[in-house]
C-alpha positions in Angstrom: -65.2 -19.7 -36.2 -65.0 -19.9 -32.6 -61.1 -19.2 -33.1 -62.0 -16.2 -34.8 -63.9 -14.6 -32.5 -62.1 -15.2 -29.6 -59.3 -13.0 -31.2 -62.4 -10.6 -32.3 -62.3 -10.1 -28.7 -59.1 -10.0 -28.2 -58.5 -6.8 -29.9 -61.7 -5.2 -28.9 -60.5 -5.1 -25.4 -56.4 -4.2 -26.5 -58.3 -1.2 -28.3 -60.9 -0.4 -25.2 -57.4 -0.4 -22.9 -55.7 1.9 -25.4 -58.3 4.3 -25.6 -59.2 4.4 -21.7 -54.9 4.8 -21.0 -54.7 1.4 -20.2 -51.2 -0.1 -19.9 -47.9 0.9 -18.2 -47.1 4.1 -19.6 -42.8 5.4 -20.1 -42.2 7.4 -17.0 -41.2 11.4 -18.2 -38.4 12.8 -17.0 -38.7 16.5 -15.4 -37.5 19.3 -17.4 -36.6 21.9 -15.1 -36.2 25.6 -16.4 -32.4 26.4 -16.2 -31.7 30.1 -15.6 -28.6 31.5 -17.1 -25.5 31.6 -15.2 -25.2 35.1 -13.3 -22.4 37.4 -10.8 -22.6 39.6 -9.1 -20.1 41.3 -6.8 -21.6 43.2 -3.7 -18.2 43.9 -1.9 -15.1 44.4 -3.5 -11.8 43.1 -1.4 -8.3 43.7 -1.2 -5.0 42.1 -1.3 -4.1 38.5 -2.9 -6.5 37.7 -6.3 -7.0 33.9 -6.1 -6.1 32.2 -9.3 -6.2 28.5 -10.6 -4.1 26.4 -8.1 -4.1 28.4 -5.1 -5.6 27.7 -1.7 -8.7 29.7 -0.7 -10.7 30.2 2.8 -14.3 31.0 2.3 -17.3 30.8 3.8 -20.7 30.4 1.6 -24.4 30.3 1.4 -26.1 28.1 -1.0 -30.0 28.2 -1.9 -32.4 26.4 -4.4 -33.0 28.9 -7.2 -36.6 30.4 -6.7 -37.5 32.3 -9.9 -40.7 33.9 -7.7 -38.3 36.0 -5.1 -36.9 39.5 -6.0 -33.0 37.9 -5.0 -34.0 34.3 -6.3 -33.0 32.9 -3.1 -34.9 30.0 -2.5 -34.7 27.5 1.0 -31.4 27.6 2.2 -29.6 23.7 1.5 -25.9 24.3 1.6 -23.6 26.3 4.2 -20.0 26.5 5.0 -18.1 28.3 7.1 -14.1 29.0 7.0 -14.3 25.9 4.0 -10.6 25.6 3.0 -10.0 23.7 -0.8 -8.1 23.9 -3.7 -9.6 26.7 -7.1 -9.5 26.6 -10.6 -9.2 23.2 -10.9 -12.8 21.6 -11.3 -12.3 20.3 -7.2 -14.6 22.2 -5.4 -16.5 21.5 -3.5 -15.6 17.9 -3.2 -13.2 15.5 -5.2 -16.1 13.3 -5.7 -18.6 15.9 -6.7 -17.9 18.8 -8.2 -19.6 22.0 -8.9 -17.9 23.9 -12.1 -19.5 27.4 -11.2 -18.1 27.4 -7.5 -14.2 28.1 -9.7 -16.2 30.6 -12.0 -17.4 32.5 -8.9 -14.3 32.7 -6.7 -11.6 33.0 -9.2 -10.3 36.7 -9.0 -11.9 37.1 -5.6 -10.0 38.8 -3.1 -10.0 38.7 0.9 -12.9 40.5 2.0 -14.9 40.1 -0.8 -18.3 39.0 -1.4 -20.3 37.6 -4.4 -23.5 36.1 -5.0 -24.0 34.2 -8.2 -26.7 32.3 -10.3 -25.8 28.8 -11.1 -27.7 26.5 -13.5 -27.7 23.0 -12.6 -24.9 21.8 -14.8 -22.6 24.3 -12.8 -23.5 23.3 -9.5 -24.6 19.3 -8.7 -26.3 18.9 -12.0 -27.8 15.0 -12.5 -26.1 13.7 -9.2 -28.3 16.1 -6.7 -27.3 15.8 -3.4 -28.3 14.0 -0.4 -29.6 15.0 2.8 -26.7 16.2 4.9 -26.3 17.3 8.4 -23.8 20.4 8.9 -23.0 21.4 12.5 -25.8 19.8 13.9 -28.3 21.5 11.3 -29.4 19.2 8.8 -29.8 20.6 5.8 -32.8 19.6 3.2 -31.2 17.4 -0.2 -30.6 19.1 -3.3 -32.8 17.2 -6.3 -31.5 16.5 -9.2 -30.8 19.0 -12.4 -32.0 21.9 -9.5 -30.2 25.7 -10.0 -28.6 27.2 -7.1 -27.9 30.9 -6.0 -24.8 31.0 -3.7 -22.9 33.2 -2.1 -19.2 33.7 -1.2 -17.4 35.9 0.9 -13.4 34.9 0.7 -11.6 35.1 4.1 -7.8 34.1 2.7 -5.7 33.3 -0.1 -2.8 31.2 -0.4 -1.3 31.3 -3.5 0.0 27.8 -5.5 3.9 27.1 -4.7 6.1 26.9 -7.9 8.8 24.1 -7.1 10.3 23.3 -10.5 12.2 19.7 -9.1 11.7 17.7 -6.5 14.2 18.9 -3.5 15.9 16.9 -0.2 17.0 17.7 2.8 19.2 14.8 5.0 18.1 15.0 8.3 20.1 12.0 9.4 22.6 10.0 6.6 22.8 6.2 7.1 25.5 4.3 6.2 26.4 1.3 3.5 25.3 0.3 0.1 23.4 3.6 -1.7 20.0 3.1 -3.0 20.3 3.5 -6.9 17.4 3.3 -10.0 16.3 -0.7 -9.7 16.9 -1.2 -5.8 15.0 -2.9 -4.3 14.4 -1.0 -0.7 11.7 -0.9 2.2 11.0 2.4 3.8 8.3 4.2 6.2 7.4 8.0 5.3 4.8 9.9 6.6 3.6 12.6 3.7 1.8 16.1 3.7 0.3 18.9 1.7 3.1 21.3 1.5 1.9 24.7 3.2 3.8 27.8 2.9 2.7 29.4 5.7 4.6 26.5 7.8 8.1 27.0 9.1 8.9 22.9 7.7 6.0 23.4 5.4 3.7 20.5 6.9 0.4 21.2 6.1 -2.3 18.4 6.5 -1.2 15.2 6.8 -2.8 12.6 4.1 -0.5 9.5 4.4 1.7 7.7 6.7 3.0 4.1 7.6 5.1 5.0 10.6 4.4 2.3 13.3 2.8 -0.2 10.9 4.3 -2.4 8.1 7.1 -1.3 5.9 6.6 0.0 2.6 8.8 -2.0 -0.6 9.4 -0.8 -4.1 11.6 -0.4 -6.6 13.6 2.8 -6.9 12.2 3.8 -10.0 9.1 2.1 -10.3 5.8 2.0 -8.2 5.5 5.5 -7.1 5.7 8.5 -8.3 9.1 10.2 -9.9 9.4 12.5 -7.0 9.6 9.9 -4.1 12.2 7.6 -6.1 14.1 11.2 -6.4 13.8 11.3 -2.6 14.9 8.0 -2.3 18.2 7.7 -4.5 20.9 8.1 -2.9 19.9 7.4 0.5 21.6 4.6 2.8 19.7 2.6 5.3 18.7 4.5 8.0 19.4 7.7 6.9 16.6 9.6 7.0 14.9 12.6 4.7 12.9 15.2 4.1 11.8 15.2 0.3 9.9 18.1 -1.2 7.7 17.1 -4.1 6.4 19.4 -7.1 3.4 18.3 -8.6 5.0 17.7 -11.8 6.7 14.8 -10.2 4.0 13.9 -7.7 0.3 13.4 -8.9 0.1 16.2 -10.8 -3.1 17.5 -12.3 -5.0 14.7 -11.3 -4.7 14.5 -7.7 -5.5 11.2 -5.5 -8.2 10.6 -4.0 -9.8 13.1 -1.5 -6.3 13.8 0.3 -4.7 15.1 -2.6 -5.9 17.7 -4.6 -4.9 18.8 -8.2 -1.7 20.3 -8.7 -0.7 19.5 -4.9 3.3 19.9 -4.1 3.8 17.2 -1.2 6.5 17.2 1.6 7.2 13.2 2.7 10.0 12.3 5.6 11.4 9.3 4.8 13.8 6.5 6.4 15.5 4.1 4.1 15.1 0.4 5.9 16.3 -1.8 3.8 18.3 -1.7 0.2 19.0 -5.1 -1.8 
């Protein structure tokens, strides 16, 4: 009997817990009203049209979406002046976190023009949000997550992409001895950058190098990608080159890292070491 009430009691107090709330309760996520994705163009430019794969230089404006304002423009979180990167190809504005509608709005821009455009949040930072961040001394309030943004764009410059159907090489010095073939094994140093047409050697921004610290061994053939063994073949030890590299034969549509964007052609200078 006394077994019996005891669990009486039992479920008189689960029930008095239930009906008063009692208990740890499933936290509920936020559900934050998406507007639909908007653009406007308020100045029209002239000249080059970017299009996927070129270089643009742009400077931007981003805001939280405030449904309540005549322009929607809420707090100001995200700025960015003469911001050079790569369009069309789901990069910008970072490697690491990209925001889809920044292509959308700036492909078939031209210099001198301006748009402002509505972005819900799965075209701007979407789930990841962003942190805090300081920019030229300002800092700037984080952006939550799943949050709409209004930004605008006004594009300064256009580069457009560089078609280089094979990887090409210029001998700047020829060594001397045994050629390096497909299967050598050979130690070189290199220094590699973005290829920039507006460059009389076409150097742009330097993303690699190993000049002054320890050699660099592969196998021609293997190990790296097609268009440095291309650059490599043929070469004797310490001749010296200057290897031009389409992204077809480079990293291609991927990219590496935060150096090298999608669909990047690459210059590299090389010196041939060693060949075995």
């Amino acid at each position: 009997m006394k077994s019996k009430l005891q669990f009486i009691a039992a479920a008189a107090c689960v029930a008095v817990l239930t009906a008063c709330g009692g208990g740890a309760k499933a936290p509920t996520a936020v559900v934050v009203a998406q507007p639909e994705y908007k653009l406007t163009t308020t100045v029209v430019g002239t000249g080059l049209t970017a299009a996927a794969g070129d270089t643009v230089t742009f400077n931007y404006t981003g805001y939280l979406y405030d449904s309540t304002k005549s322009d929607l423009k809420g707090k100001v979180v995200d700025v960015g002046a003469s911001y050079v990167g790569t369009v069309g190809v789901g990069v910008l504005p970072t490697v690491s976190l990209p925001a889809p509608g920044w292509d959308q709005a700036l492909l078939g821009m031209q210099p001198g023009g301006k748009r402002t455009t509505v972005l819900p949040a799965n075209l701007a930072y979407g789930a990841n949000g962003r942190a805090e961040t300081k920019i030229n001394g300002v800092t700037y309030d984080a952006i939550p997550v799943n949050t709409p943004m209004v930004y605008d764009f006004e594009l300064l410059n256009v580069t457009k992409a560089v078609y280089v159907p094979s990887t090409t090489f210029t001998d700047v010095k020829v060594g001397t001895g045994t050629a390096a073939v497909s299967g050598s094994a050979v130690t070189v140093t290199y220094t590699g950058w973005l290829y920039d047409a507006t460059k009389a050697d076409f150097k742009g921004t330097q993303f690699d190098t190993n000049v002054g610290g320890t050699p660099f061994a592969f196998t021609v053939g293997t190990g790296v990608v097609t268009g440095f063994s291309i650059g490599v073949t043929g070469m004797q030890v310490g001749g010296k080159r200057t290897v031009i590299v389409p992204p077809g034969q480079g990293y291609g549509i991927a990219g590496s890292g935060d150096k090298i964007p999608p669909n990047a052609t690459l210059v590299f200078d090389i010196e041939l070491l060693t060949v075995k």
